[in-house]
C-alpha positions in Angstrom: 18.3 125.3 36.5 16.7 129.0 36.5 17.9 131.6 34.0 21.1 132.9 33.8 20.1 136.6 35.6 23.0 138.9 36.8 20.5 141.4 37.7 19.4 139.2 40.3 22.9 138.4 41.1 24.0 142.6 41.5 20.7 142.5 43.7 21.4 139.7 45.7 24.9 141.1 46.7 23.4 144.4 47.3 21.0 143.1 49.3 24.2 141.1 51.3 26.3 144.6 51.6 22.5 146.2 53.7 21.9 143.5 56.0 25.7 143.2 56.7 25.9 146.5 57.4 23.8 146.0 60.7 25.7 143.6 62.2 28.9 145.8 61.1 26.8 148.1 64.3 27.7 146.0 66.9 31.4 145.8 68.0 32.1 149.3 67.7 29.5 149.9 69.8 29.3 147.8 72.1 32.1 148.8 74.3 30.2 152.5 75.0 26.3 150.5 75.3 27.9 148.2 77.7 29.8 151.1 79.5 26.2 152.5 79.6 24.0 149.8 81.0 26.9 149.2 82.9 28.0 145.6 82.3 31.4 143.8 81.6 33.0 142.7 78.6 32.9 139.0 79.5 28.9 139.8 79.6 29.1 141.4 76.5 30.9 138.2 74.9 28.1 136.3 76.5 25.3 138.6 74.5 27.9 137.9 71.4 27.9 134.3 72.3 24.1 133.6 72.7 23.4 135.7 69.4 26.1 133.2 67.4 24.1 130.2 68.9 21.4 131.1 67.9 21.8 132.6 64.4 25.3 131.4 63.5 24.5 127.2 64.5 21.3 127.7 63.2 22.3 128.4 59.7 22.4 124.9 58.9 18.7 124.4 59.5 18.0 127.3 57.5 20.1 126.4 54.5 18.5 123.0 54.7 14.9 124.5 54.7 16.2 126.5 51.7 17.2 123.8 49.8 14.0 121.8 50.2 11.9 125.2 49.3 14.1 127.5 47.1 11.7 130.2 47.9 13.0 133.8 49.1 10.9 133.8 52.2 14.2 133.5 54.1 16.0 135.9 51.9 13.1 138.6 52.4 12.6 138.4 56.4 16.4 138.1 56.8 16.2 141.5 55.7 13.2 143.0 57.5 14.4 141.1 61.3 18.1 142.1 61.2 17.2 146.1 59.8 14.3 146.0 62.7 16.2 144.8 65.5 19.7 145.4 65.5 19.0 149.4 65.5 17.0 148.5 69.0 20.3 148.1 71.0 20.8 151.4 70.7 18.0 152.5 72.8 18.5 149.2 75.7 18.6 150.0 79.2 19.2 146.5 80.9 21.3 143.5 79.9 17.9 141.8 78.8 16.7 144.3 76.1 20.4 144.8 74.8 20.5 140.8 74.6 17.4 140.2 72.8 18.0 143.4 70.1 20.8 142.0 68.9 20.1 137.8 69.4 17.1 138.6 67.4 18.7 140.5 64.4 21.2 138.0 64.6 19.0 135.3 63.9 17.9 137.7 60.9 21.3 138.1 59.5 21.1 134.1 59.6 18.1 133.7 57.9 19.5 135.6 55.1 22.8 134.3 54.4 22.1 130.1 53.0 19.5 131.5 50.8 21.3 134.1 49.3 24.5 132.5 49.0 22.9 129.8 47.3 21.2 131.5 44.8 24.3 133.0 43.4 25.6 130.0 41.2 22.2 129.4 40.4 21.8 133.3 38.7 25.2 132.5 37.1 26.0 131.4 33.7 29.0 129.4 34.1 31.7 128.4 36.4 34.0 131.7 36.0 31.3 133.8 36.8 30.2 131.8 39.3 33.7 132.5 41.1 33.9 135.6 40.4 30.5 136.8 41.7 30.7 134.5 45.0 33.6 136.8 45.9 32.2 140.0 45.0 29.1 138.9 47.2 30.9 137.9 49.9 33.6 140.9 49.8 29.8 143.2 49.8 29.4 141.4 54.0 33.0 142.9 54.8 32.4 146.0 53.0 29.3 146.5 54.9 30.6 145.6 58.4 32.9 148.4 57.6 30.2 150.8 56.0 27.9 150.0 59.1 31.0 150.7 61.8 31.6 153.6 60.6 27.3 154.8 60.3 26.8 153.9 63.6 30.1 155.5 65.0 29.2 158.6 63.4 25.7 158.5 64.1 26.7 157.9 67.9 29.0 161.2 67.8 26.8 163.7 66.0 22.9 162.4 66.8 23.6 160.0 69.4 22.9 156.7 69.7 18.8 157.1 69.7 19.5 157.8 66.1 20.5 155.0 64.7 16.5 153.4 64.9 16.2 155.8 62.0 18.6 153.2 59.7 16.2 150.6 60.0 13.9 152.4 56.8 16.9 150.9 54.1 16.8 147.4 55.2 13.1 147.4 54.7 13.0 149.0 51.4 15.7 147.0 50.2 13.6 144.1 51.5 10.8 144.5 49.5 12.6 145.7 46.2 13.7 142.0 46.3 10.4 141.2 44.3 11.5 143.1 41.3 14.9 142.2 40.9 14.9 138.6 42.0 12.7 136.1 40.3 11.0 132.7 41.5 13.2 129.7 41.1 11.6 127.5 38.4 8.8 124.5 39.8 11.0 122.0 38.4 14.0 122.6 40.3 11.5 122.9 43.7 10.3 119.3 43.2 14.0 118.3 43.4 15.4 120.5 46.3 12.1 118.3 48.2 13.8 115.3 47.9 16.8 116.5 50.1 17.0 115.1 53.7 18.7 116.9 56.2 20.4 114.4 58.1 22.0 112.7 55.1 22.9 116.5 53.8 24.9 116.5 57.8 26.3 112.7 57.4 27.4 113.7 53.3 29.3 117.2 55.2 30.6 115.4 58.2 31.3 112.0 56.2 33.5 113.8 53.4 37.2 114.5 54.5 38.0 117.7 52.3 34.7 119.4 53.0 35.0 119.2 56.9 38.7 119.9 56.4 36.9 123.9 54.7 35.0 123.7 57.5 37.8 123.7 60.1 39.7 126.2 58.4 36.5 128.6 57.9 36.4 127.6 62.1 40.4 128.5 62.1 39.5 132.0 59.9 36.2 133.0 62.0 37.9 132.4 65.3 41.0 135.4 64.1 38.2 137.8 62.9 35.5 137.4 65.8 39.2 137.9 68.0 40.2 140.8 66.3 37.1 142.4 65.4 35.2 142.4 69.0 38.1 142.1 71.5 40.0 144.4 70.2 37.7 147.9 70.5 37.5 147.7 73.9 41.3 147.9 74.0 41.1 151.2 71.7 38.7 152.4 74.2 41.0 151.5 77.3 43.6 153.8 75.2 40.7 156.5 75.2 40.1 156.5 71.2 36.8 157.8 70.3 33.5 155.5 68.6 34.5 157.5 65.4 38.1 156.7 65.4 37.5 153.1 66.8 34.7 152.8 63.6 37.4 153.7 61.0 39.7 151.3 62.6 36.9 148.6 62.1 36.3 149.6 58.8 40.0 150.0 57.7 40.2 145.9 58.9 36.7 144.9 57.0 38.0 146.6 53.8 40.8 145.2 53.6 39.3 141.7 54.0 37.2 142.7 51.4 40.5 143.4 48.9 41.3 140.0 50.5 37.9 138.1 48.8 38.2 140.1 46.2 41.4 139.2 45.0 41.1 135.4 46.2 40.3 133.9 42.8 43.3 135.3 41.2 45.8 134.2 43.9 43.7 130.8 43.9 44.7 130.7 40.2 48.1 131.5 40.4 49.3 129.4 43.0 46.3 126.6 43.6 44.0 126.2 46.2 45.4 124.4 48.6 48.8 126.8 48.3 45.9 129.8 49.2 45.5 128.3 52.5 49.0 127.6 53.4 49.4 131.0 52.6 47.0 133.1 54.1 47.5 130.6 57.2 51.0 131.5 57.8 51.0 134.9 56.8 48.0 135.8 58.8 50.2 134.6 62.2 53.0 136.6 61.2 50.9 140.2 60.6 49.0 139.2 63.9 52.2 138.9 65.7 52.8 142.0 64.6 50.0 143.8 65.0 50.5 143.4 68.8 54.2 144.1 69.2 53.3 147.4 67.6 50.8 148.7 69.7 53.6 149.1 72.4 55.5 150.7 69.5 53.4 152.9 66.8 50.0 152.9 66.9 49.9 153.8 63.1 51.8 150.8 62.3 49.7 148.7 64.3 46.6 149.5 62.6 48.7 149.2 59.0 49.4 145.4 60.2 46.0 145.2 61.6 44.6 146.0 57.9 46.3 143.9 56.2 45.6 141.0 58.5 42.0 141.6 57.6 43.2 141.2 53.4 45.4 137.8 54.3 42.7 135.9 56.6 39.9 136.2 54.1 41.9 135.1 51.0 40.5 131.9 51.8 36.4 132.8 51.9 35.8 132.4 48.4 38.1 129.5 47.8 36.1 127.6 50.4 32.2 128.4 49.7 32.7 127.6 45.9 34.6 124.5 46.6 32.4 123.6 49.2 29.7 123.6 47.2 31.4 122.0 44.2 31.9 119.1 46.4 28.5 118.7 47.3 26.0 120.6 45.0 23.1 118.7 45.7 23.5 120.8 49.1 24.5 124.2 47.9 22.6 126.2 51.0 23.4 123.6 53.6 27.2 123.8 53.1 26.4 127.8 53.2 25.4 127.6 56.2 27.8 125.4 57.2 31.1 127.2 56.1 29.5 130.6 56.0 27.1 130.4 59.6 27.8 127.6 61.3 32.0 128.0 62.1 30.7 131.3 63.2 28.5 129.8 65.8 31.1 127.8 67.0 33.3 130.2 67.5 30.4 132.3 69.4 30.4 129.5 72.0 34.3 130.2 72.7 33.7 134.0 73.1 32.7 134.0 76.8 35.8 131.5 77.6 38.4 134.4 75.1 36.7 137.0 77.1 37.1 135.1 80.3 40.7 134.4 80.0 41.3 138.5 78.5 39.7 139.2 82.1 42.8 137.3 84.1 45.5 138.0 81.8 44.9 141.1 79.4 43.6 141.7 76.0 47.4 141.7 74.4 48.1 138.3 75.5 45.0 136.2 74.9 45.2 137.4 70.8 48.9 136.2 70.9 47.7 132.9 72.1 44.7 133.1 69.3 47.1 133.8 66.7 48.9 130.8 66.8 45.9 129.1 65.5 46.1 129.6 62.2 49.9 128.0 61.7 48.7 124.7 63.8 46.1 124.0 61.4 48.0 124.5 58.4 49.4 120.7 59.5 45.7 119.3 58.2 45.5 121.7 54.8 47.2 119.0 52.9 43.9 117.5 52.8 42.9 120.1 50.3 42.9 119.7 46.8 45.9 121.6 45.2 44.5 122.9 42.2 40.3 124.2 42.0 37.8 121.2 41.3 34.8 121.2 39.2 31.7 120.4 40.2 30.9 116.6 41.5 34.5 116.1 41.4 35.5 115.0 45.0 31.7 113.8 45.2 31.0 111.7 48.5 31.2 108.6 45.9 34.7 109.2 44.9 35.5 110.0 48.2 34.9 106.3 49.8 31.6 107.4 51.8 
């Protein structure tokens, strides 16, 4: 086990608030790029789609790789691809350049994320830091898609959109400042990540009732924010809001969700972790409901509603990558990718079908539908422990596999 370092554990959730700010470029954006190139949303869902698959399902494979090398190679050009390429769709002029800017960053932003999010418990020197700093480092990816909305909203106002190339110079120094604040994980603990095989790391996730019950509900969570967050610009642009006011509209939802990880341990505490499910479940189809019977009323309300459904449908983030991993330790960046990558990916693949449906009915009625989600799945949250576990506790032993 390497060295209790919380240096390395301040960088490494530094380092998540950069590269998350790039991908925080995109759905602000992409209703005015499209509007540009002149292409429909269902083809922009089909960009968002393709860049899931191929980042998001891929994370995985990457968290397995990272287990077996517990290098920072992924960490490091997770950095560099994402802050090179997501910029670029700025500057496309077809739907082929503005697809393989951001499927390329994408993949990037999925390099980064196993790695990372594994190395956090290892930098930590007990279990109630450990908790503590896995929310704070996740709460740094919604702060940053926030952070980044609002850059590249402004940006696209003031400079124009050519700009926003120029952004690229953080994610590369940030990138190579990784050398001094992060140190190598110890030879010793390499020789045993080796031993890891990835299909019995997929069999011991798939195999294990509670842990692909997290899964489902980070599936159940993902699907809500992908809604929310790239559907619903182009309806602020159909009432004729501007990128700006769109951006802080974005980031008023990501900061929120970020109060939302933030506070997750101590709700978690206070009421258990299955009850923080049940909770942010329900809750989060109530203020969704909401949200859209008062866009017809008060659009002031509406984005009050739309914040705090941002705060209520990440409660469970935390609660599910530290318990995840608990479960399973011997596959810390696997179930990373898994909970954290993976349900995203998933949910990329329904995009194009959301957006397809938005296109015969209207945007309104397909997030109703969505909503619902959330309150149907709360039937199979009873397979989540009640109180938080410790780690082995659960294990695939215990759990008849």
């Amino acid at each position: 086990m390497a060295e209790a370092n919380i240096k390395a554990v301040r960088w490494l959730e530094f380092s998540h608030f950069v590269i998350d700010c790039y991908p925080g470029f995109i759905a602000p954006m992409l209703p005015f790029i499209t509007a540009k190139i002149g292409i429909e949303m269902a083809a922009a869902m089909l960009i968002i789609s393709m860049a899931n698959i191929s980042s998001y399902l891929l994370q995985p494979v990457f968290g397995y790789f990272a287990d077996r090398c517990q290098k920072r190679f992924f960490i490091f050009w997770g950095i560099i691809i994402a802050s090179v390429f997501i910029p670029l769709m700025s500057v496309a002029q077809s739907f082929a350049a503005l697809s393989a800017a951001i499927i390329l960053g994408e993949i990037g932003v999925g390099f980064f994320h196993p790695q990372a999010t594994s190395f956090v418990p290892i930098f930590c020197k007990n279990p109630e830091q450990e908790r503590f700093h896995m929310g704070f480092f996740l709460s740094m990816g919604s702060v940053a898609y926030g952070v980044g909305a609002l850059v590249a909203t402004k940006i696209y106002d003031v400079f124009g959109e050519q700009m926003l190339i120029a952004t690229s110079i953080f994610g590369i120094i940030t990138a190579f400042s990784m050398f001094v604040f992060v140190p190598k994980i110890s030879c010793e603990q390499k020789e045993e990540k080796k031993r890891i095989h990835f299909g019995e790391g997929i069999k011991a996730i798939l195999s294990h009732k509670i842990v692909l019950t997290l899964v489902f509900a980070s599936i159940v969570k993902s699907i809500i924010v992908s809604s929310y967050t790239l559907i619903m610009p182009f309806y602020w642009k159909n009432i004729g809001l501007s990128a700006f006011k769109i951006g802080i509209i974005s980031c008023i939802f990501l900061a929120t969700s970020t109060l939302g990880m933030l506070a997750a341990h101590k709700i978690e505490k206070l009421i258990g972790s299955r009850n923080t499910f049940y909770f942010s479940f329900v809750t989060s189809f109530i203020t969704a409901l909401a949200t859209i019977v008062l866009l017809k009323v008060n659009l002031y309300l509406a984005i009050f509603m739309y914040g705090l459904l941002g705060f209520l449908i990440f409660i469970t983030q935390p609660v599910n990558v530290v318990m995840s991993q608990k479960l399973l330790p011997e596959y810390k960046s696997l179930i990373s990718g898994f909970v954290g990558g993976f349900t995203w990916g998933i949910v990329g693949v329904m995009l194009p079908v959301i957006a397809f449906v938005t296109e015969k009915t209207d945007i309104l009625t397909t997030l109703a539908f969505v909503s619902a989600i959330p309150l149907i799945f709360c039937y199979w949250v009873k397979n989540i422990p009640l109180k938080p576990i410790e780690q082995g506790e659960f294990s695939c032993e215990k759990n008849g596999v």
